[in-house]
N, C-alpha and C positions, 0 to 999 in steps of 0.2 A: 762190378767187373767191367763193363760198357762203361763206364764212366774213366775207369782207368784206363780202357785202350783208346779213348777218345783224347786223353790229356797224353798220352804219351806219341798218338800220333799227330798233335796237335804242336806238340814238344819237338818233334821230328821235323816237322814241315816249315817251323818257325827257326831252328838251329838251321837248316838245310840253304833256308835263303837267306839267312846271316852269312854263312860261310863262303856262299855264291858271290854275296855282293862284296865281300870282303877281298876274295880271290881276284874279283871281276876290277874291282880297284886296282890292287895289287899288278896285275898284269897292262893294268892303264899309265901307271905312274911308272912302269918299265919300261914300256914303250915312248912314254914322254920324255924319261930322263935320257932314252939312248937318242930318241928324235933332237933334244939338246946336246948331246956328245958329242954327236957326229956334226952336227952347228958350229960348235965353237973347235973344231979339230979342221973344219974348211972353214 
């Protein structure tokens, strides 16, 4: 049972900062493409 709640929040914490750095990209390459937009628009 310990064993289980160890991999499952172990499963959590590993998913949690995938999706962190994923977003964290995500929000980076938003900002660069509009930091480019606004470049080639001036």
């Amino acid at each position: 049972m310990e064993f289980k709640l160890i991999s499952i929040a172990s499963m959590i914490a590993f998913y949690g900062c995938y999706f962190l750095k994923m977003f964290h990209q995500k929000s980076k390459e938003y900002k660069q493409t509009k930091l480019e937009r606004t470049k080639s628009v001036l």
